[in-house]
N, C-alpha and C positions, 0 to 999 in steps of 0.2 A: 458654517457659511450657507449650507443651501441641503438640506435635508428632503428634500423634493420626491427623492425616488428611494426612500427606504425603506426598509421592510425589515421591521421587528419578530422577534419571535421568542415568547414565553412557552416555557414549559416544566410542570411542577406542581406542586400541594398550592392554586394559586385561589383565591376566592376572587371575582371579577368584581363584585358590585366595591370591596374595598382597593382593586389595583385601579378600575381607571380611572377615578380622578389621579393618584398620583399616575397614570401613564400621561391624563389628559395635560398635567401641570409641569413634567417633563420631558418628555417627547411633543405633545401638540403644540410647546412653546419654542420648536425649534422651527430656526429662519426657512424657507420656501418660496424658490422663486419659478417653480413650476419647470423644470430644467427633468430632461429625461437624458441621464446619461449613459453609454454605452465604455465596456472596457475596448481598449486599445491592445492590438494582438503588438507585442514588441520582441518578439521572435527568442522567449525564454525556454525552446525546447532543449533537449538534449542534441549535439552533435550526432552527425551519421558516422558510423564506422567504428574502427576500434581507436581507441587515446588510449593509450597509460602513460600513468606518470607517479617514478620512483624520485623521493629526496627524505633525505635526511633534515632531522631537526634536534638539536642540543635538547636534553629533559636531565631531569637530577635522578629520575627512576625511570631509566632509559625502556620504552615498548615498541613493538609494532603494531600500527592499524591499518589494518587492510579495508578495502571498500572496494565491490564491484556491482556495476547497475548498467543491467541488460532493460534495452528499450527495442518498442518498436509501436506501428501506428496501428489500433485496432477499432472497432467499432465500441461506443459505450454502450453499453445495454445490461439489463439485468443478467442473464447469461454470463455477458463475458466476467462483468466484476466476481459473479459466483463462483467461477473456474478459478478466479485470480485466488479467492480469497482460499477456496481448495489445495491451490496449485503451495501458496505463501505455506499453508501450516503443513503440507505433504515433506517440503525444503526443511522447516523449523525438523520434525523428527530425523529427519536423513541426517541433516548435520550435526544435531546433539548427537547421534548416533556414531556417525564416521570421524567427526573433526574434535567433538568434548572425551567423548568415551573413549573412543578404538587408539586416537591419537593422542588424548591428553595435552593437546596441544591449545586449548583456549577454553574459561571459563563457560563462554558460550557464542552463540551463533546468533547475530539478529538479522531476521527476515521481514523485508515490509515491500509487500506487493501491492496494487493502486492499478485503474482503471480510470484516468481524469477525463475530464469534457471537452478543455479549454484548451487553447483555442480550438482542437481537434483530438478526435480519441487516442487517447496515446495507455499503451500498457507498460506498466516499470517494473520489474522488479529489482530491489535492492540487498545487498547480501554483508553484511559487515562484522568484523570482528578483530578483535587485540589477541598476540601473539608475544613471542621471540621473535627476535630478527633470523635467527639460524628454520625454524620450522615456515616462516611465511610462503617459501616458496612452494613446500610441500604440502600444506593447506589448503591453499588458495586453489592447488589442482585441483584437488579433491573436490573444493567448492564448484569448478567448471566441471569437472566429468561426471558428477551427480545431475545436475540440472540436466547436461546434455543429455544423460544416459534417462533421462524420464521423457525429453523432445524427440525420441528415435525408439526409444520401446515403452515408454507408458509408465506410472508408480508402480509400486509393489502394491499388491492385492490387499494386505495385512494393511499398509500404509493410507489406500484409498480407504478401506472400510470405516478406519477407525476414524481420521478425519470427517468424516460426514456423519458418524454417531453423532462428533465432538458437537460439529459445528449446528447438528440440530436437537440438541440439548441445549447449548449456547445462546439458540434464538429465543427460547423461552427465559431463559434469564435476561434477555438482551432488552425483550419489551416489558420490564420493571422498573429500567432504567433511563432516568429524562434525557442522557448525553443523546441514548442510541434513538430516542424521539427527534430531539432536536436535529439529528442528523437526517433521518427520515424527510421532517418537513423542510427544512433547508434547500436538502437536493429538488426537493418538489418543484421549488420556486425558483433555483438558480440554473436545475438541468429541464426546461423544456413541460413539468409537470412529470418526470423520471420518480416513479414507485418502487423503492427498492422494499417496498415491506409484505404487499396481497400476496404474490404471487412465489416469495422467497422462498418456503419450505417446500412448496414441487416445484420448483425449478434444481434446486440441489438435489431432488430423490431423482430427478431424470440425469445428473450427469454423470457419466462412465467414465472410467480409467481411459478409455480411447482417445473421449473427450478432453481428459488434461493431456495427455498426448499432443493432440491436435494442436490445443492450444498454446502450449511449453513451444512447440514446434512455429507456430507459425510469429512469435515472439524474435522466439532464437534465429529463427534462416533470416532474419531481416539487417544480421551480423551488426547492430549495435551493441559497444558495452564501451562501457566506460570503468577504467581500473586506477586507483588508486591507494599508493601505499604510501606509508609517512611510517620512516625508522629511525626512531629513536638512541639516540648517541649520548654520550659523555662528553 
């Protein structure tokens, strides 16, 4: 209907003299009626405070799946997403470590941390995993007193080191790859001219243990979380 304000983005093995007539012949033949539109904020953040919420649900191969997602409002900036993304794979080793290994008690631990724009800066982290119904309660501790205990004293030394080898090893493999381009220019255009790529490998060499500290902490006191369990019956 009205393609007025979009904005394409190729990225890849592309030759230009053979893409734009076909961009010219399917993108420049779309309708335009000169319309600048803006998103509408409809109030999709997460709730303040603590929700949980426990129910059962009938399954033929009865599980439990837990889900807890710690929010709070922080500034976006290259910084904070870099701490996040420290902070996310520091969680990924603690919990393979306490909740797969020590406990036995789940295949694995999925961690996904996020730093959004929209409507305002908002940091998530989210933490989910399948169980027993008998161990969920004992898990899920584990999952809060880990994070806490990194919001009030810091990661483990061994824990921060090795994440930040990881993750600047990772950058090099990361710029081989069109997804982690496209993502790059994306944000360009959608957060404000937002470069998450010049400046990424020293800003990761500047940030300290203190520093996820700080950060875990100033997430956590802001006491959003939202907890959900679904247990699995006969």
């Amino acid at each position: 209907k009205d393609a007025s304000d979009f904005t394409f983005i190729f990225v890849g093995n592309i030759d230009p003299e053979t893409s734009k007539p076909l961009i010219a012949q399917y993108l420049g033949a779309l309708p335009s009626i000169n319309r600048k539109e803006k998103a509408k904020d409809i109030n999709m953040s997460y709730n303040a405070g603590l929700i949980q919420n426990t129910f059962e649900k009938t399954m033929q191969n009865p599980k439990t799946t837990v889900i807890d997602v710690y929010s709070g409002q922080t500034n976006l900036n290259l910084e904070n997403r870099t701490k996040m993304s420290v902070l996310q794979q520091i969680l990924q080793i603690l919990y393979t470590e306490k909740v797969r290994e020590d406990e036995s008690g789940t295949y694995g631990v999925g961690v996904y941390a996020s730093v959004s724009s929209y409507p305002k800066g908002l940091g998530s982290i989210q933490i989910s995993f399948d169980t027993n119904a008998e161990k969920k309660d004992l898990l899920n501790e584990i999952i809060h007193k880990e994070l806490n205990n990194i919001a009030a004293n810091g990661p483990r030394e061994e824990d921060f080191n090795k994440v930040i080898e990881f993750l600047t090893k990772k950058q090099s493999e990361n710029e081989q790859e069109n997804n982690y381009w496209l993502n790059m220019i994306r944000d360009f255009y959608e957060i404000d001219k937002y470069n998450g790529y010049s400046q990424y490998l020293s800003t990761l060499k500047k940030i300290t243990p203190q520093d996820i500290k700080n950060f875990a902490n100033s997430i956590l006191s802001q006491k959003n979380l939202v907890e959900v369990i679904m247990v699995g019956v006969n």
